[in-house]
C-alpha positions in Angstrom: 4.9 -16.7 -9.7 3.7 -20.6 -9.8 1.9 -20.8 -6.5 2.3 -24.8 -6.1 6.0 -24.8 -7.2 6.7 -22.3 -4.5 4.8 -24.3 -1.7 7.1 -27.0 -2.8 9.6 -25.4 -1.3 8.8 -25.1 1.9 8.0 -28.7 2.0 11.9 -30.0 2.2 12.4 -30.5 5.7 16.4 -30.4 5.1 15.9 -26.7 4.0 17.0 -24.0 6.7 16.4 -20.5 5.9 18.5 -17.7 6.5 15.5 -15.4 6.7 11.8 -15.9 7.4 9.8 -12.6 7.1 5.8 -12.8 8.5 3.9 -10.5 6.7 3.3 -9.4 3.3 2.8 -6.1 3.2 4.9 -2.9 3.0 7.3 -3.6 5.5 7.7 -7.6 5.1 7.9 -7.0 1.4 10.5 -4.7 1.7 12.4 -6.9 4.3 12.9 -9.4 2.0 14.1 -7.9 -1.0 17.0 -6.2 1.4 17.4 -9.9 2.5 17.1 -11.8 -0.7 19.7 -8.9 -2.8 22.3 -9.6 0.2 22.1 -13.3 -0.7 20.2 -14.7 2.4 18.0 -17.5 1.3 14.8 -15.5 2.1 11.6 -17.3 2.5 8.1 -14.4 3.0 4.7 -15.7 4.4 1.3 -14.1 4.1 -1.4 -15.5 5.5 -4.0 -13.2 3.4 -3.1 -12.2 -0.3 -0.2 -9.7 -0.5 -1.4 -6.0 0.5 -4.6 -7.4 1.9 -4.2 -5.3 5.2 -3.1 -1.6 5.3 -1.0 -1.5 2.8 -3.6 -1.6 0.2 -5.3 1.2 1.7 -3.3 4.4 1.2 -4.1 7.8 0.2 -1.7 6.6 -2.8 1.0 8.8 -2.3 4.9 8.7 -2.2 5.5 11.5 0.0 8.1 13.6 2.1 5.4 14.5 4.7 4.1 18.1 4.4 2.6 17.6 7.8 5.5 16.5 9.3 7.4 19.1 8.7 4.9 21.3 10.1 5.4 18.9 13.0 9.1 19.4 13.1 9.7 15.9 12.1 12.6 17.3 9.9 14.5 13.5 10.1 11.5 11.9 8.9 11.0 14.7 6.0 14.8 14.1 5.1 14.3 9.8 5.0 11.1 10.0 3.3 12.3 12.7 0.7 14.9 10.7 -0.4 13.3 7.3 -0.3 10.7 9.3 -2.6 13.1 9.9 -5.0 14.5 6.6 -5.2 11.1 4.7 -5.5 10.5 6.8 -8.8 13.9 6.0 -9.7 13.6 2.2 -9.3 9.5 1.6 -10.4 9.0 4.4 -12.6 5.9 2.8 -14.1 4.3 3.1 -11.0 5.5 6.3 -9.6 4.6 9.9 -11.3 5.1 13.2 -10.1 2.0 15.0 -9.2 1.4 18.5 -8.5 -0.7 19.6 -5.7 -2.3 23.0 -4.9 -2.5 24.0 -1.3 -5.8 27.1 -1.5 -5.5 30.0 0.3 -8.7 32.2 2.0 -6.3 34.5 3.8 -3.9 36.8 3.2 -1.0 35.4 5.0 -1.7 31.9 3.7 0.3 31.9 0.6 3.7 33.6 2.2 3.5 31.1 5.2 2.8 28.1 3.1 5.4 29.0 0.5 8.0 29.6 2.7 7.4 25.9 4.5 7.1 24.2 0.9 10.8 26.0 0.1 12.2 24.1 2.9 10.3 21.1 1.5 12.3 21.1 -1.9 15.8 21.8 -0.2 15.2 18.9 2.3 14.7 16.8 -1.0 18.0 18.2 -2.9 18.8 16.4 -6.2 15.5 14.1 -5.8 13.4 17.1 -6.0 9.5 16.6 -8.0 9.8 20.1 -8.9 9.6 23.9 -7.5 7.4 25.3 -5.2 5.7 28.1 -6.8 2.8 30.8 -5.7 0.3 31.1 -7.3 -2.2 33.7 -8.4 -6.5 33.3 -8.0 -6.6 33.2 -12.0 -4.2 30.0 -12.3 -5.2 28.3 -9.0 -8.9 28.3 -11.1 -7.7 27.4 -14.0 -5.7 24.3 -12.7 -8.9 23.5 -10.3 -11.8 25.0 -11.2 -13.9 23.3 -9.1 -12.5 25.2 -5.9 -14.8 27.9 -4.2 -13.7 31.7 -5.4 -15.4 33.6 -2.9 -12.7 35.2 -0.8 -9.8 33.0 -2.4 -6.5 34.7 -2.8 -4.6 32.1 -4.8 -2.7 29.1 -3.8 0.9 27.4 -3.5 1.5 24.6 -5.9 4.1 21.7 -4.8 5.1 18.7 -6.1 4.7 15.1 -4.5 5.1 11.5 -6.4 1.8 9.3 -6.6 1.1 5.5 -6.8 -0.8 2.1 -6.7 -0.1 0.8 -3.6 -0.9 -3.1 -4.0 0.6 -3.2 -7.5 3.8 -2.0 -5.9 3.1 -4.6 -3.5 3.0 -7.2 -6.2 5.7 -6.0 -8.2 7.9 -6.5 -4.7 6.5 -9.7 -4.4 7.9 -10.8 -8.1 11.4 -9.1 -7.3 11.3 -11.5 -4.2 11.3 -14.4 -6.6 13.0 -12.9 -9.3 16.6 -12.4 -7.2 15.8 -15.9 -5.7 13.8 -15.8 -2.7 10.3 -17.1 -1.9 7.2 -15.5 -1.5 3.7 -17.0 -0.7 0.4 -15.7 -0.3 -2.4 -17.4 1.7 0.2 -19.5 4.3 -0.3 -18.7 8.1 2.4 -18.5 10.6 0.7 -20.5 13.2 3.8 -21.1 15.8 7.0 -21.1 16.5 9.7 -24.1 16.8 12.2 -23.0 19.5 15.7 -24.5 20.7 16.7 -23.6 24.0 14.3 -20.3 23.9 15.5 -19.1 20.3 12.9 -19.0 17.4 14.6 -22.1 14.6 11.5 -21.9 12.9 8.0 -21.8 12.6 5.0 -23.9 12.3 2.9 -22.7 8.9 -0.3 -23.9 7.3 -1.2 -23.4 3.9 -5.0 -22.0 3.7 -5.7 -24.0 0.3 -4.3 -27.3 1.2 -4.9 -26.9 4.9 -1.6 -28.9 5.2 1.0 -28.0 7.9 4.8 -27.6 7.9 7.0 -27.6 10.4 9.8 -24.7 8.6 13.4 -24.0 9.9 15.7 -20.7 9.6 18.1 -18.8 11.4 16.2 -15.8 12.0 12.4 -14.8 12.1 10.8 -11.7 11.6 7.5 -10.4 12.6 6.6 -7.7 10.2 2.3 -7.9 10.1 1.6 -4.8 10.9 -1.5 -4.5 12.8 -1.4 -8.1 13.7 2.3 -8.2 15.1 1.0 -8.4 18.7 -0.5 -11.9 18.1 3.2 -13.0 16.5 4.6 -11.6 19.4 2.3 -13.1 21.9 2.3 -17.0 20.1 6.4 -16.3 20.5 5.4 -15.6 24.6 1.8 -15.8 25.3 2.9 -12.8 28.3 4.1 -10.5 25.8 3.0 -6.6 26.0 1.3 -5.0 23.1 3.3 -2.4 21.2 0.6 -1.5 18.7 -2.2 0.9 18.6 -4.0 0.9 15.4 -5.4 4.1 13.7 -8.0 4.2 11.6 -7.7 6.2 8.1 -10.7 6.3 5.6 -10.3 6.9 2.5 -13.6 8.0 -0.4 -13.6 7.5 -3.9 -15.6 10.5 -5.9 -16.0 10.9 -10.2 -13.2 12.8 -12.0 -15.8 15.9 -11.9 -15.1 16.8 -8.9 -11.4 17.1 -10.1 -11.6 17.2 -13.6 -7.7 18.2 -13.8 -5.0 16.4 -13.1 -3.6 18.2 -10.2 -4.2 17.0 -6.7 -5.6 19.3 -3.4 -4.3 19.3 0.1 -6.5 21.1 2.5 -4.0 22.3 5.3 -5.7 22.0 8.2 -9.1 20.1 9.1 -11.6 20.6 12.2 -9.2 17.9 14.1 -5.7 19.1 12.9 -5.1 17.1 10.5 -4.5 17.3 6.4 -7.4 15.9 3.8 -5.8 14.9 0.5 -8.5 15.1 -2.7 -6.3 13.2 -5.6 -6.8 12.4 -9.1 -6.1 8.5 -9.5 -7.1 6.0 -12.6 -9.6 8.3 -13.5 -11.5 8.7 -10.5 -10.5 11.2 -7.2 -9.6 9.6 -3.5 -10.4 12.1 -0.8 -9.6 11.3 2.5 -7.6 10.7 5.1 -9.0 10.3 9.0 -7.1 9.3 12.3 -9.4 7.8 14.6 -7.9 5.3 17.4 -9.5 1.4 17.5 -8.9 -0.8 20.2 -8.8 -3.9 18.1 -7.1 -5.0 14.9 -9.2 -6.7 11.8 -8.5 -7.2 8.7 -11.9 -5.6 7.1 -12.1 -2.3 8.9 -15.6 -0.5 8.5 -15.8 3.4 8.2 -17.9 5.0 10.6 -20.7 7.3 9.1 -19.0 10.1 11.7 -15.6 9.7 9.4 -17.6 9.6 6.0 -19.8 13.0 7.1 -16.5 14.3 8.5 -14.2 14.0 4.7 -17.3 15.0 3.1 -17.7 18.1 5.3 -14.4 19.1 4.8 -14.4 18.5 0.9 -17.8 20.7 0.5 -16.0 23.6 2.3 -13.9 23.9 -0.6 -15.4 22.8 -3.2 -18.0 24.2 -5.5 -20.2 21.3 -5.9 -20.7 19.6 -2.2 -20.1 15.9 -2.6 -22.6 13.9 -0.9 -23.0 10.4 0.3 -24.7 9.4 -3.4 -21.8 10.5 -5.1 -19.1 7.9 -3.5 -18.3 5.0 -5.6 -16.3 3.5 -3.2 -15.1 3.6 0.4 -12.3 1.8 1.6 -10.6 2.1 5.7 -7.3 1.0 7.0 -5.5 0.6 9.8 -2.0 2.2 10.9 0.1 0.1 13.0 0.9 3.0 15.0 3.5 2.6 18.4 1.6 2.5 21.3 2.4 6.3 22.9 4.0 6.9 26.3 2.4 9.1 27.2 -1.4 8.8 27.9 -3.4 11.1 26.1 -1.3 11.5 22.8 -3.5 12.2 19.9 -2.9 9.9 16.7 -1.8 12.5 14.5 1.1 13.6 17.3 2.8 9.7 17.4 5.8 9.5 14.8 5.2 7.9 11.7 8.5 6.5 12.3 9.6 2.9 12.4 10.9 1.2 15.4 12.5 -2.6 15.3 12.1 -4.6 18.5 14.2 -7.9 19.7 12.6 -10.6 21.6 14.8 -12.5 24.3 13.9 -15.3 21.5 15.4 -13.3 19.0 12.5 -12.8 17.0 13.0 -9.6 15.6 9.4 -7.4 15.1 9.6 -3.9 13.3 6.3 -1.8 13.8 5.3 2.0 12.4 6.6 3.2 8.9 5.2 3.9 5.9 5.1 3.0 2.0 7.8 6.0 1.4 10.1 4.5 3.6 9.6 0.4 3.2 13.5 0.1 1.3 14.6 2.1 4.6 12.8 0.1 7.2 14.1 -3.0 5.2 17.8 -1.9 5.6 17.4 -1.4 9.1 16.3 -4.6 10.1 18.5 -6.6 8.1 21.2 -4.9 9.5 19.4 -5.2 12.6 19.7 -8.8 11.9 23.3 -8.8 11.3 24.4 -7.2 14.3 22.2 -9.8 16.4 23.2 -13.0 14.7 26.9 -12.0 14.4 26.9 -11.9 11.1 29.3 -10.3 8.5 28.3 -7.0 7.2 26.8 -7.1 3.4 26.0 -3.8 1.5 22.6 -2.9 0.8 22.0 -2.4 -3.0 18.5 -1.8 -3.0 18.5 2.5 -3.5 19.7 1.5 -7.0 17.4 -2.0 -7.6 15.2 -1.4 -10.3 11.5 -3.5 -9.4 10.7 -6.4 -11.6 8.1 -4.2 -14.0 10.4 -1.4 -14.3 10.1 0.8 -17.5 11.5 4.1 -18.4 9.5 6.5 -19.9 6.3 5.1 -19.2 3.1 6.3 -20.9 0.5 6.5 -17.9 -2.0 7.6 -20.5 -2.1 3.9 -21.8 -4.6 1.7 -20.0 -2.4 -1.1 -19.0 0.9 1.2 -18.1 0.9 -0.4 -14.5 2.0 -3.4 -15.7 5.2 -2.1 -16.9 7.4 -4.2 -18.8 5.1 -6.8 -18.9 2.7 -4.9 -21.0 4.3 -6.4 -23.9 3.4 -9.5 -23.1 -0.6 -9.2 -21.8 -0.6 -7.3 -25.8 1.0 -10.8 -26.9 -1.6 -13.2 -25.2 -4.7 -10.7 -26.2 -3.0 -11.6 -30.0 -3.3 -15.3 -29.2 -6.5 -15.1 -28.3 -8.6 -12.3 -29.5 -11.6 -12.7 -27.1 -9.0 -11.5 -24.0 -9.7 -8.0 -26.1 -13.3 -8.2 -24.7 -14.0 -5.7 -21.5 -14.8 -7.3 -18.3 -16.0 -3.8 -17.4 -15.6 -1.0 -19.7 -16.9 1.7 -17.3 -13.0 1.2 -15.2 -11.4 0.0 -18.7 -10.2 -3.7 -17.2 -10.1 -6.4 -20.0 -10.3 -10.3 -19.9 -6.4 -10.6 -20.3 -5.4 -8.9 -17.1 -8.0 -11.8 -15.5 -6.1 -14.3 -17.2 -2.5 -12.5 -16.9 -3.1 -12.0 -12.9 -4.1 -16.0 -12.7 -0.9 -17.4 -15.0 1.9 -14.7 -13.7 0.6 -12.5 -10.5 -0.4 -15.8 -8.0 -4.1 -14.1 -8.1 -5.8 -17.3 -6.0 -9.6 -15.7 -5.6 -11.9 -13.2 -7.2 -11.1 -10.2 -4.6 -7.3 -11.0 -5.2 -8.8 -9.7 -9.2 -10.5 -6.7 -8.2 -9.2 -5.6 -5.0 -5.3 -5.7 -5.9 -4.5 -7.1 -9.5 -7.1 -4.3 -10.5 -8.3 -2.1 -8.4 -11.9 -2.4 -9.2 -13.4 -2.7 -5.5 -11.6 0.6 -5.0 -12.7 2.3 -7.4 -16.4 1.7 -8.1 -17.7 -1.0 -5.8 -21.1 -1.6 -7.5 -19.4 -2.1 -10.4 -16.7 -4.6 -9.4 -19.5 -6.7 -7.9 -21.6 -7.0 -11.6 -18.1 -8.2 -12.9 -17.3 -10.7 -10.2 -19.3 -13.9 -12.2 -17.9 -13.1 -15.1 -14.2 -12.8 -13.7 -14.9 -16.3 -11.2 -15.8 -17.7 -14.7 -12.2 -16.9 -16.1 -10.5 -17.9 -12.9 -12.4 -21.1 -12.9 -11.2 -22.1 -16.4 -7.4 -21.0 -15.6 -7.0 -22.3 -12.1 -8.8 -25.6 -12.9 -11.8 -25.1 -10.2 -15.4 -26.3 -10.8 -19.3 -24.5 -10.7 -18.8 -24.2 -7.0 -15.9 -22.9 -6.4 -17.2 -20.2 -9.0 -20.5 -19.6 -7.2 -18.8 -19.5 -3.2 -16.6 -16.7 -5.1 -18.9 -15.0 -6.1 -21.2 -14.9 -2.6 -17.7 -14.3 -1.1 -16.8 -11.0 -3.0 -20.9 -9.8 -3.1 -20.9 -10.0 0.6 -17.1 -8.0 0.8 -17.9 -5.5 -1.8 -21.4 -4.7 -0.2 -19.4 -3.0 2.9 -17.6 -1.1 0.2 -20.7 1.5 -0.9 -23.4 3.7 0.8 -26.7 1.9 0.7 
């Protein structure tokens, strides 16, 4: 993942593309693997780092959808069950099963709740986690013992897969170049060249150079997310808006408040909803919420009204209330959610499906989704694509691609098992230089190599590329990732060439990013 031999690329003017995806999240990530595995010269643009937006901002799970079921979303149960399956199939150093204990304080609880999670495993068939399986007060205690006892009756364990959302995002992004394609972060789509009224390109700037290029392709596709209005609107400045976004907030707790590693789902919150509390690299993520915003930015704040509201929740189950003190971390994204027909919808009601749009310039936009389902919503708009440009039919082989990293029988009690296969190597480069053994913060167990690894192999081009998405440090403990920062612009300085300033404008950069992350 050489960042400059990559930009090369798109500077040969004679190059066309068969495929330009905008957008390097879920979606556009998944889009051009489909492309790039059916032998379409694929070229992907970000104009952030990959993951930046929402789709570094999950509740971390790989999920069928309990709550759409409830919702009688059975297709999108079905999809997402089987796309769950696959994923831990194909990047099973990423994806583990997790068990997950739904408490019950009434009598008819555990029946009802069974019964739904029965249908849950048969909608999965062979890709099943596991059984759904009652359980008594004594073993819902002993797997959480942190839950309240007064008046509980027991509980209904399920299984559900869980993951790291922008290290599956970066391992996309290295299968992308792996099978041939091209995939850049930190370039911005900035227009579009047009022949008689049909996209033949676009015009792109890269954010480091501030150079411009002027790059051609067959077909364009707009797949940013919260930000596909402004594609679709430079494509025709009269264009309607099809997106809504949603706001979901996530907290990050201590392990204490789930010492186990089994996850809680609360079935039903004040507003309707579900709140997740799950065990992940040591530390527990509570959330979600699902609060509509009227514009679309890249950092979204948390309201204190959606802190107080998860933390509300939480302390009605659980034996120790956590507080605003106790959050390490808060993090908020936004759901590129379709703009409802009808006036009045609430945000938990509109589908979670995706829906892929056609411009009378042929740009082709795909909104909605989720991480379960990106392989999916990348088959459907490459096929999309082929209807539209007349082309010949290719097979998609991506249910059975394994993602570059891919390792069987992964330990996910070793401290770099994210990595993969490329653990091996970061072990061989901590040999060649013994000081890379040295913590960069000991509290979240991240070492000077993975510095070093993400700035020779992962295209890390700033600090927060380090500890938002190579590690996950900002995530997890946001106080902490700022008293590493100097010491990680140090290392980045020394790979990537750059001098004192470029270290200390890092630095000020990240402090000012990470301070929005914790509870002052």
């Amino acid at each position: 993942m050489n960042r400059e031999n990559l930009v090369e690329k798109i500077d040969k003017r004679e190059v066309i593309w068969d495929v330009i995806v905008i957008g390097g999240g879920a979606s556009g990530l998944g889009i051009a693997i489909e492309a790039v595995t059916r032998g379409y010269k694929t070229l992907l643009l970000e104009q952030y780092d990959f993951t930046k937006g929402t789709s570094s901002r999950s509740t971390k799970l790989v999920h069928g959808g309990v709550r759409y079921l409830a919702q009688g979303n059975i297709s999108l149960v079905l999809e997402s069950l089987k796309e769950r399956g696959l994923l831990q199939k194909n990047a099973p150093h990423l994806v583990s099963n997790l068990a997950f204990l739904i408490p019950s304080y009434t009598w008819w609880g555990i029946p009802f709740y069974t019964i739904g999670l029965i249908l849950y495993d048969l909608l999965a068939g062979k890709l099943t986690f596991g059984k759904s399986k009652p359980q008594s007060k004594a073993k819902t205690l002993a797997k959480i013992p942190t839950l309240i006892k007064k008046n509980l009756r027991g509980s209904v364990l399920y299984h559900d897969g869980q993951f790291d959302d922008s290290r599956l995002g970066l391992n996309m992004a290295q299968t992308i170049i792996q099978k041939g394609g091209t995939a850049i972060n930190y370039v911005k789509v900035c227009g579009f060249l047009k022949e008689k009224g049909i996209i033949s390109g676009v015009k792109a700037q890269d954010f480091e150079t501030k150079i411009e290029y002027k790059i051609k392709a067959k077909t364009v596709i707009n797949a940013t997310g919260i930000f596909v209005d402004e594609i679709l609107q430079k494509d025709n400045p009269k264009a309607k808006d099809i997106v809504k976004p949603s706001q979901g907030v996530h907290l990050i707790l201590n392990k204490e408040f789930l010492p186990n590693n089994y996850g809680l789902m609360i079935p039903k919150t004040k507003d309707g909803r579900v709140l997740f509390a799950v065990p992940w690299h040591n530390k527990v993520i509570l959330g979600t919420t699902d609060v509509l915003k009227e514009v679309s930015v890249i950092e979204p704040k948390a309201t204190d009204e959606e802190i107080n509201f998860i933390l509300e929740t939480a302390g009605r189950y659980l034996t120790k209330n956590p507080t605003r003190k106790d959050i390490k971390s808060v993090f908020a994204g936004l759901r590129p959610l379709a703009i409802p027909k009808k006036k009045g919808k609430k945000t938990k009601e509109i589908s979670r499906g995706h829906k892929i749009y056609k411009s009378q310039s042929d740009l082709i936009t795909i909104i909605g989704g989720k991480w379960t389902t990106y392989r999916q919503m990348g088959q459907d708009v490459i096929n999309k694509m082929e209807f539209i440009k007349k082309l010949p039919k290719k097979n998609s082989i991506t249910s059975s691609l394994h993602l570059y990293g891919y390792k069987e029988k992964t330990d996910f009690k070793d401290l770099l098992y994210f990595y993969g296969s490329d653990i091996i190597y970061i072990k061989e480069l901590i040999l060649s230089n013994p000081t890379l053994d040295e913590w960069v913060s000991e509290i979240l167990q991240i070492k000077k190599a993975q510095v070093v690894w993400a700035c020779k192999n992962e295209m890390a081009r700033t600090v927060e590329d380090v500890l938002a998405r190579r590690t996950r440090a900002l995530f997890l403990d946001a106080k902490e990732s700022i008293r590493m920062s100097p010491i990680v612009a140090k290392i980045m300085a020394n790979e990537l060439g750059k001098n004192k300033e470029w270290e200390n404008t890092q630095i000020e950069k990240y402090t000012a990013l990470a301070n929005s992350y914790f509870i002052k």
